[in-house]
DRENLUMKE-547795 format. One record per atom (N, C-alpha, C): residue in one letter; x, y, z. Coordinates in nm, 2 decimals, always signed. Layout:
N
+----+--------+--------+--------+
| aa |     px |     py |     pz |
+----+--------+--------+--------+
|  A |      X |      Y |      Z |
...
+----+--------+--------+--------+
***
This chain:
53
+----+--------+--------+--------+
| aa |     px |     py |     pz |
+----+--------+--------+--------+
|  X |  +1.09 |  -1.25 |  -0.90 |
|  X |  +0.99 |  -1.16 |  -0.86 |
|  X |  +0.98 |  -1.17 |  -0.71 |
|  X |  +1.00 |  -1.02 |  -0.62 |
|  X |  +1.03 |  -1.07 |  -0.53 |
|  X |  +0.87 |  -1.07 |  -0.45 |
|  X |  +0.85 |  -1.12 |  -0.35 |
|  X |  +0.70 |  -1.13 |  -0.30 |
|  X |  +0.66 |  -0.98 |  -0.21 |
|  X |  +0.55 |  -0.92 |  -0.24 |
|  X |  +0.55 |  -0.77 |  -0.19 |
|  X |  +0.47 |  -0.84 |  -0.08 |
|  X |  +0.53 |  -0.81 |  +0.09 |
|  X |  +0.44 |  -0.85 |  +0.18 |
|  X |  +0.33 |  -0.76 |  +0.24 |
|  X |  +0.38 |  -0.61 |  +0.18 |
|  X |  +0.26 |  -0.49 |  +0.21 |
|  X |  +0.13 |  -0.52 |  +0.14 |
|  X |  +0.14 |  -0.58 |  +0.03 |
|  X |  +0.00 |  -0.66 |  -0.05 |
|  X |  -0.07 |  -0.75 |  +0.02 |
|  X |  +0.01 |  -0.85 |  +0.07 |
|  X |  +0.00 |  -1.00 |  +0.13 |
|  X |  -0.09 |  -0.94 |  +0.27 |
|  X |  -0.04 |  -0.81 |  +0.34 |
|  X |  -0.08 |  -0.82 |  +0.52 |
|  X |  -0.21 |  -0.72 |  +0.45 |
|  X |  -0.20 |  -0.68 |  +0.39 |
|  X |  -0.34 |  -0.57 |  +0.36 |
|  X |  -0.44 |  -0.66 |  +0.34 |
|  X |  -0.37 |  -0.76 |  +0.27 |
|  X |  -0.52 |  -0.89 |  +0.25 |
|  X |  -0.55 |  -0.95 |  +0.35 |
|  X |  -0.49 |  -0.97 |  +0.39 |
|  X |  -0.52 |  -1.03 |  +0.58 |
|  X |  -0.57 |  -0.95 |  +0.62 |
|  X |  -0.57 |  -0.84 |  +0.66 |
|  X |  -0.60 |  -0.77 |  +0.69 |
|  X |  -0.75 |  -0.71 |  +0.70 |
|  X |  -0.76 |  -0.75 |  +0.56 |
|  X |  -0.89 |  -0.70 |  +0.53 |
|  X |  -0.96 |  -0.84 |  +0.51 |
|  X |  -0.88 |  -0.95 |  +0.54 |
|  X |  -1.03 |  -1.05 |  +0.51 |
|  X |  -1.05 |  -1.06 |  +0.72 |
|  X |  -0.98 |  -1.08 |  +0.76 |
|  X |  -0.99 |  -1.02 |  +0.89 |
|  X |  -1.14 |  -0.92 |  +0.93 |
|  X |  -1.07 |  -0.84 |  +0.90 |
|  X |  -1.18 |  -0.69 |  +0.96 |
|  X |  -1.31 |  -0.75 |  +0.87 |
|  X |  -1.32 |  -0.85 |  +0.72 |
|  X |  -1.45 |  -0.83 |  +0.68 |
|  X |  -1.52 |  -1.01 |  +0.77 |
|  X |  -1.45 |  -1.06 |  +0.80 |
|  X |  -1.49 |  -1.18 |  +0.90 |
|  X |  -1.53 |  -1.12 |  +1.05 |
|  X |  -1.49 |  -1.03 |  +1.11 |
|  X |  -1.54 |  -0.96 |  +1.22 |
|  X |  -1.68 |  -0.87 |  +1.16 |
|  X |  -1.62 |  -0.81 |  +1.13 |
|  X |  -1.78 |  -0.77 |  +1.04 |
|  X |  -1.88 |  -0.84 |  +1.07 |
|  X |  -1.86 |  -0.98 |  +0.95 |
|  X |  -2.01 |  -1.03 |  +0.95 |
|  X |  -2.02 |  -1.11 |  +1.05 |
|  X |  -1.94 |  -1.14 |  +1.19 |
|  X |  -1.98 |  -1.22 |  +1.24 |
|  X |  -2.06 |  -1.12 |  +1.35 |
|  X |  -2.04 |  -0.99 |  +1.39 |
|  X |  -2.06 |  -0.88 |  +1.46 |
|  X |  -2.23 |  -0.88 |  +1.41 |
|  X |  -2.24 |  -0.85 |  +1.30 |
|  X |  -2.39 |  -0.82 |  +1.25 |
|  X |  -2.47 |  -0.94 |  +1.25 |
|  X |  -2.39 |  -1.10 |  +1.22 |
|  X |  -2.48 |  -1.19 |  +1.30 |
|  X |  -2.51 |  -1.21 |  +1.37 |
|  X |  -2.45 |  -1.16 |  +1.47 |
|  X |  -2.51 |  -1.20 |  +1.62 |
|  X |  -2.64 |  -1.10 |  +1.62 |
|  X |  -2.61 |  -0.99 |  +1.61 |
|  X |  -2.73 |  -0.89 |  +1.60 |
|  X |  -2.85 |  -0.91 |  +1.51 |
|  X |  -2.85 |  -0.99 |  +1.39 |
|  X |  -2.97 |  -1.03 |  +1.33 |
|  X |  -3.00 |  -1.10 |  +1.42 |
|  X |  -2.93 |  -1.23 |  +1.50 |
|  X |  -2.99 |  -1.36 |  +1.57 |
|  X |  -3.07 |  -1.29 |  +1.68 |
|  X |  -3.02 |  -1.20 |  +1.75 |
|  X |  -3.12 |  -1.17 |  +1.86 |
|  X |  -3.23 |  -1.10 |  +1.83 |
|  X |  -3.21 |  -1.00 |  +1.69 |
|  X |  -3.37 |  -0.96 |  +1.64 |
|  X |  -3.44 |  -1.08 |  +1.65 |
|  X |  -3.41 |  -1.16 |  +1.53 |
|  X |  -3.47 |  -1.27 |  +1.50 |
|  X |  -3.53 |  -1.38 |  +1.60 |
|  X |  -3.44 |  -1.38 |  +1.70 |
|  X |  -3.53 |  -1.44 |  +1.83 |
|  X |  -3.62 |  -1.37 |  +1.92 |
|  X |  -3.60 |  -1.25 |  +1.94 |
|  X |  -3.68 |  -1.20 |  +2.00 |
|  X |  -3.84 |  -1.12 |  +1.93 |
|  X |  -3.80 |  -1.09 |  +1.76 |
|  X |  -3.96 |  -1.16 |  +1.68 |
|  X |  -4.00 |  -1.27 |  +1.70 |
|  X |  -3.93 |  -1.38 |  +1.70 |
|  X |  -4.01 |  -1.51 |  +1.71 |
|  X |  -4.08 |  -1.53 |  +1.86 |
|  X |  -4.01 |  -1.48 |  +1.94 |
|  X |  -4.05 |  -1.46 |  +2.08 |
|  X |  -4.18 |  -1.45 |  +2.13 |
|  X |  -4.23 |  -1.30 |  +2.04 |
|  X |  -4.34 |  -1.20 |  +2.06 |
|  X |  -4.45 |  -1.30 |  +2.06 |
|  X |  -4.55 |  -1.24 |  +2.15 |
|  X |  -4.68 |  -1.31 |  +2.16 |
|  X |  -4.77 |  -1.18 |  +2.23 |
|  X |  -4.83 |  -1.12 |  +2.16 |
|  X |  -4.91 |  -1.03 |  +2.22 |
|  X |  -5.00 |  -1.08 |  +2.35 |
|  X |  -5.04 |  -0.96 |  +2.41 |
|  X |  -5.07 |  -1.06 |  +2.52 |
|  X |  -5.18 |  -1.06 |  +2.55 |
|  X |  -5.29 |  -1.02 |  +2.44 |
|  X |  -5.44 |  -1.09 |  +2.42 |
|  X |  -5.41 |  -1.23 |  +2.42 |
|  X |  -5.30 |  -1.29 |  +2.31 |
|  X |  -5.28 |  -1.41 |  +2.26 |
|  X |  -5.26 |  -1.47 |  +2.39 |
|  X |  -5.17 |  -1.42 |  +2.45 |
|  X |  -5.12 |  -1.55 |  +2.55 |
|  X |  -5.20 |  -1.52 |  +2.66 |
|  X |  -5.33 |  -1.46 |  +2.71 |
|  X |  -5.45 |  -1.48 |  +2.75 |
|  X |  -5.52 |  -1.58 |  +2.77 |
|  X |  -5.52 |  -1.61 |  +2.61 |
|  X |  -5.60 |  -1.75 |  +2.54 |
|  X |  -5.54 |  -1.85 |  +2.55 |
|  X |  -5.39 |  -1.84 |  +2.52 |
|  X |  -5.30 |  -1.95 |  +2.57 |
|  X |  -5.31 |  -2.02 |  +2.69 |
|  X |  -5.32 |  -1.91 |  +2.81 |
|  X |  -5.29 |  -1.96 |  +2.93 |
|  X |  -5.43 |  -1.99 |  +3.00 |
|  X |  -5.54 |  -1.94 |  +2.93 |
|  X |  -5.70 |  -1.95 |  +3.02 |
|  X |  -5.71 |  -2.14 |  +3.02 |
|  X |  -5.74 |  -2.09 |  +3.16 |
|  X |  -5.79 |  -2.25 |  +3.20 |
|  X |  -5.93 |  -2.30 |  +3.19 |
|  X |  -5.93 |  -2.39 |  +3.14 |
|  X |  -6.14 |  -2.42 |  +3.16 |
|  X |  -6.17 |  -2.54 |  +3.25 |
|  X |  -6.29 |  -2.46 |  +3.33 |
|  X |  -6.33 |  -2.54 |  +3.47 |
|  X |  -6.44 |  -2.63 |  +3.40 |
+----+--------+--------+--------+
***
């Protein structure tokens, strides 16, 4: 049986393009995700930063 390499490179191929994929979309969840955790309305950080004499 001889080994079909047009099967073999399509799989590569495609595990390729699906590893760029999700590495492409995690970076973009990470920066959502940090820049929610970030948020601090800024009544909040008002209270945060008031000093008492």
């Amino acid at each position: 049986m001889a080994i079909n390499w047009f099967i073999i490179a399509a799989v590569v191929i495609g595990i390729i393009l699906l590893v760029y994929i999700l590495i492409r979309q995690n970076k973009k969840d990470r920066k959502k995700i940090e820049k929610e955790l970030n948020y601090v309305p800024k009544s909040e950080e008002a209270e945060i930063n008031k000093k008492e004499s």
